[in-house]
C-alpha positions in Angstrom: -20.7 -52.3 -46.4 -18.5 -49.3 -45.2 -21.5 -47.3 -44.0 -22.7 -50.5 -41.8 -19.0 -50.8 -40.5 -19.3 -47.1 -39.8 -22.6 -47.5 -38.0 -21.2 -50.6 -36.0 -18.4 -48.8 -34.4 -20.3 -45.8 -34.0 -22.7 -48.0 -32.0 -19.5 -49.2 -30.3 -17.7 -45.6 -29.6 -21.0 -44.7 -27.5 -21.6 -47.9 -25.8 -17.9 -47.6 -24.4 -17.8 -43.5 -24.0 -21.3 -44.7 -21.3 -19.4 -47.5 -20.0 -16.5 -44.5 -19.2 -19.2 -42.3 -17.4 -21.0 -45.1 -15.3 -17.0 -45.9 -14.3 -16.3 -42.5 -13.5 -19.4 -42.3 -11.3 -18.6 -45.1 -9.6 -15.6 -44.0 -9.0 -16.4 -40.7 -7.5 -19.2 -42.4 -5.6 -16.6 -44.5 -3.8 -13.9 -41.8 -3.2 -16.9 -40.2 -1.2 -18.0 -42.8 0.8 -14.7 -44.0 1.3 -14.4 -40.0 2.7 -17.1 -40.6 5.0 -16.1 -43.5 6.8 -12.7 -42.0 7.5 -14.0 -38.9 8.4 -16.7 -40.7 10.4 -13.7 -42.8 11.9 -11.7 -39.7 12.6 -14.7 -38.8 14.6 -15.4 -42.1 16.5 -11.3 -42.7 17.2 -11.8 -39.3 19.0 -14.3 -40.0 21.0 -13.9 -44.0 22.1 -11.0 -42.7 24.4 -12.1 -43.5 28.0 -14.8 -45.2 26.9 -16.6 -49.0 26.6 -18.5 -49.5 24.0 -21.5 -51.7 24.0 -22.6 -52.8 20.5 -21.7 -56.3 21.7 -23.6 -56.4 25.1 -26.6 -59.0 23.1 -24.1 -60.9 21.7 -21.9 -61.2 25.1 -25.2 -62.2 27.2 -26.3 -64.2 24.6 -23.0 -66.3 24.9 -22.5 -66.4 28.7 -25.9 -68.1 28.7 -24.7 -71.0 26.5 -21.4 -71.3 28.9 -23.3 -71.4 31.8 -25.7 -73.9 30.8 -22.7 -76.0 29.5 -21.0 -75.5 32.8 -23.9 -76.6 34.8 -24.4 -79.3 32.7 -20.9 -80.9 33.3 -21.2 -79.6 36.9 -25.1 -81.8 37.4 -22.8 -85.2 35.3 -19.9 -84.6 37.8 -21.4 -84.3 41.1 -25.0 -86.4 40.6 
């Protein structure tokens, strides 16, 4: 009985000493990535001054499109 006990929690002492290094991986995986997006913002903040940017150009057509059909829609009930 005591040599199964001891076998249990040995079992137990290296499922939770893994469980420890898979945490401390994760944790040192984030701490880098979290790193790189400040450093990568660091880098963008620096050079955005002056600028526009123009990730959102799709996005901004894309809804003018619907406005101006809406528009022109009330425009054509309005007036015909």
């Amino acid at each position: 009985m005591l040599v199964a006990k001891k076998h249990r929690l040995a079992i137990d002492n290296n499922m939770l000493k893994s469980r420890l290094v898979c945490e401390s991986h994760e944790k040192d995986r984030l701490s880098s990535e979290l790193k790189k997006m400040k450093d990568k913002a660091s880098k963008q903040k620096g050079t955005r001054v002056g600028m526009v940017r123009n990730e959102g150009v799709p996005n901004n057509v894309f809804v003018c499109a619907i406005v101006s059909v809406v528009v022109s829609f009330f425009v054509m009930k309005l007036c015909g």
